[in-house]
C-alpha positions in Angstrom: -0.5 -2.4 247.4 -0.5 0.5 249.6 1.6 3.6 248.0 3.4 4.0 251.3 4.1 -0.1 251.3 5.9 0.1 247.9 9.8 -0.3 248.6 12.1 2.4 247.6 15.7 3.7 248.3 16.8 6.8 249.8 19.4 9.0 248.1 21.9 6.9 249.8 20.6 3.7 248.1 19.3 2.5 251.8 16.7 0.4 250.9 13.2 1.5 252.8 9.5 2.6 251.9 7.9 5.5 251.1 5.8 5.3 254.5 9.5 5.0 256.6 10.8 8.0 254.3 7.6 10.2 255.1 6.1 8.8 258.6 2.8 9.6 259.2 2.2 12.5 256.5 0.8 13.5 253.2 3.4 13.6 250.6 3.8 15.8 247.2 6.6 13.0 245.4 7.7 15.0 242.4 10.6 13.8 239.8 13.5 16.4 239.9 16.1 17.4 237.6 18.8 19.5 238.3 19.6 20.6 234.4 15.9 21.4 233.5 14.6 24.7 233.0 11.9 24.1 235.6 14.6 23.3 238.0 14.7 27.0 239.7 10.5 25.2 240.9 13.0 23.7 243.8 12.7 27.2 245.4 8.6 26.9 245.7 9.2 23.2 246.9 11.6 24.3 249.7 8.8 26.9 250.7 5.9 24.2 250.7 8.1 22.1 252.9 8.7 24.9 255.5 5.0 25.8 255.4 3.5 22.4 255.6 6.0 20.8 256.9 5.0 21.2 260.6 1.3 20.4 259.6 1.8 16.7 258.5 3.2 17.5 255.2 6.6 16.9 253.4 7.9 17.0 249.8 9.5 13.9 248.4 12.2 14.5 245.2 12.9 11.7 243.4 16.2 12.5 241.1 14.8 11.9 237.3 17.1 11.0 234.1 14.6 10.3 232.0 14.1 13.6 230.6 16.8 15.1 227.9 19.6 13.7 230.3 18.9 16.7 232.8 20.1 14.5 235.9 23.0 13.0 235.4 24.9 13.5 238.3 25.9 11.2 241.2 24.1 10.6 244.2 26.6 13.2 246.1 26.6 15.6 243.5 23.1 15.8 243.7 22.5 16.4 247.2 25.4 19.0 247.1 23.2 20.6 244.3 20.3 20.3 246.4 21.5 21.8 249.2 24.0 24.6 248.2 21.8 25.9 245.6 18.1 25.6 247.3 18.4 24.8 250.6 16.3 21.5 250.2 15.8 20.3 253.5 13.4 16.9 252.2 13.9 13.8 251.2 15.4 12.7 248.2 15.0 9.3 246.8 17.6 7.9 244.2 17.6 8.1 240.8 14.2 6.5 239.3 12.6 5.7 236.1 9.4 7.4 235.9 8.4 5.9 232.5 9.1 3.1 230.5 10.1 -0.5 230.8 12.1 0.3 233.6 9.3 2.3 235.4 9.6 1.9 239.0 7.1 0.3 240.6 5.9 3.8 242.6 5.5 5.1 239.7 3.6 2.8 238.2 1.3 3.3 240.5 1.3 7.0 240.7 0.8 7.2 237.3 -2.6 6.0 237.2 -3.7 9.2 238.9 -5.3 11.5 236.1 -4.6 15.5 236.1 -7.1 18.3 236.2 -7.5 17.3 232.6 -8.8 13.6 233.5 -5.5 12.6 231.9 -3.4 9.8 233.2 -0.4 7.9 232.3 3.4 8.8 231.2 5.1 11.6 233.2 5.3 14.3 231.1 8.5 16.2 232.0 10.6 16.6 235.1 8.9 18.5 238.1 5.3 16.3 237.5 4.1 16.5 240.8 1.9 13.5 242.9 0.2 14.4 246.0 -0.2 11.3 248.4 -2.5 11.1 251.1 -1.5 10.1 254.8 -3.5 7.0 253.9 -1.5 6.7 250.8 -4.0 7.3 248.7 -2.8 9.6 245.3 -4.9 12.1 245.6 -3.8 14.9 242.6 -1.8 14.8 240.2 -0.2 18.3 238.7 2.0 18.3 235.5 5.6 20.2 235.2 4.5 23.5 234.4 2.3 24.1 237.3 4.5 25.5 240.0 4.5 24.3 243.6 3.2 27.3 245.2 0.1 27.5 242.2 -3.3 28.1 244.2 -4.6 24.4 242.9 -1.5 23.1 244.5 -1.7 24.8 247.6 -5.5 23.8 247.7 -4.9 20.3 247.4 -2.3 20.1 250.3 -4.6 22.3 252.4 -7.1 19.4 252.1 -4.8 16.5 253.5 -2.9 18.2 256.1 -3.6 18.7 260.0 -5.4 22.3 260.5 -3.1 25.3 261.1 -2.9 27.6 264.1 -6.1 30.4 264.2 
């Protein structure tokens, strides 16, 4: 199955897919936290979305609990987080399983993408990033402590998005 195909829900718990939550564009789908110490990488997030974002590009956060308990908030209390602290102007899925018996199915499949390392498999922390193709193809896979803005990141979305002005 097609990344984009798999069904999800929005942070509203309306049921839909990835391709109806991101159209026609490439997609970084990272598991966010908003207890974590890698939770101020939100910032570099916001600033790939308004950067890409009118070049076929947009982030996707997916609210994680997994992790030490560092998202245990509501669906409300999360998007107020989101918004009043870092201006997140993406979308948000609800709260997902990213590992485990319980592991969502986009996840699933994400997770078969291997790092820079040739490593695939579990998520390792909060703020593991997936970069998904307009095709939705996974196409890079970056682990929590690199941060959105890091060249390799930036070089990997420069690869699947629509050419910038001159």
């Amino acid at each position: 199955m097609n990344l984009r195909d798999i069904p999800v829900r929005t942070l509203t718990g309306e049921p839909t897919t990835l391709a109806e939550v991101v159209g026609d564009r490439a997609a970084l789908v990272v598991n966010v936290a908003s207890r974590c110490g890698l939770t101020p990488q939100y910032t570099g997030l916001v600033r790939l979305q308004s950067r890409y974002g009118d070049r076929g590009f947009t982030v996707v956060g997916v609210p994680c609990n997994q992790f030490a308990g560092q998202e245990p908030g509501t669906a409300e209390e999360i998007q107020e987080f989101c918004s009043r602290t870092y201006g997140v102007d993406f979308p948000l899925l609800e709260k997902t399983e990213v590992n485990g018996a319980g592991r969502h199915p986009l996840y699933a499949a994400l997770t078969e993408t291997p790092d820079a390392a040739g490593e695939a498999g579990d998520v390792q922390w909060n703020f593991e990033k997936f970069l998904v193709d307009a095709d939705g193809n996974c196409v890079a896979r970056f682990r929590p402590r690199v941060e959105p803005e890091d060249d390799e990141v930036v070089a990997a979305i420069e690869k699947v998005v629509s050419p910038g002005p001159a």
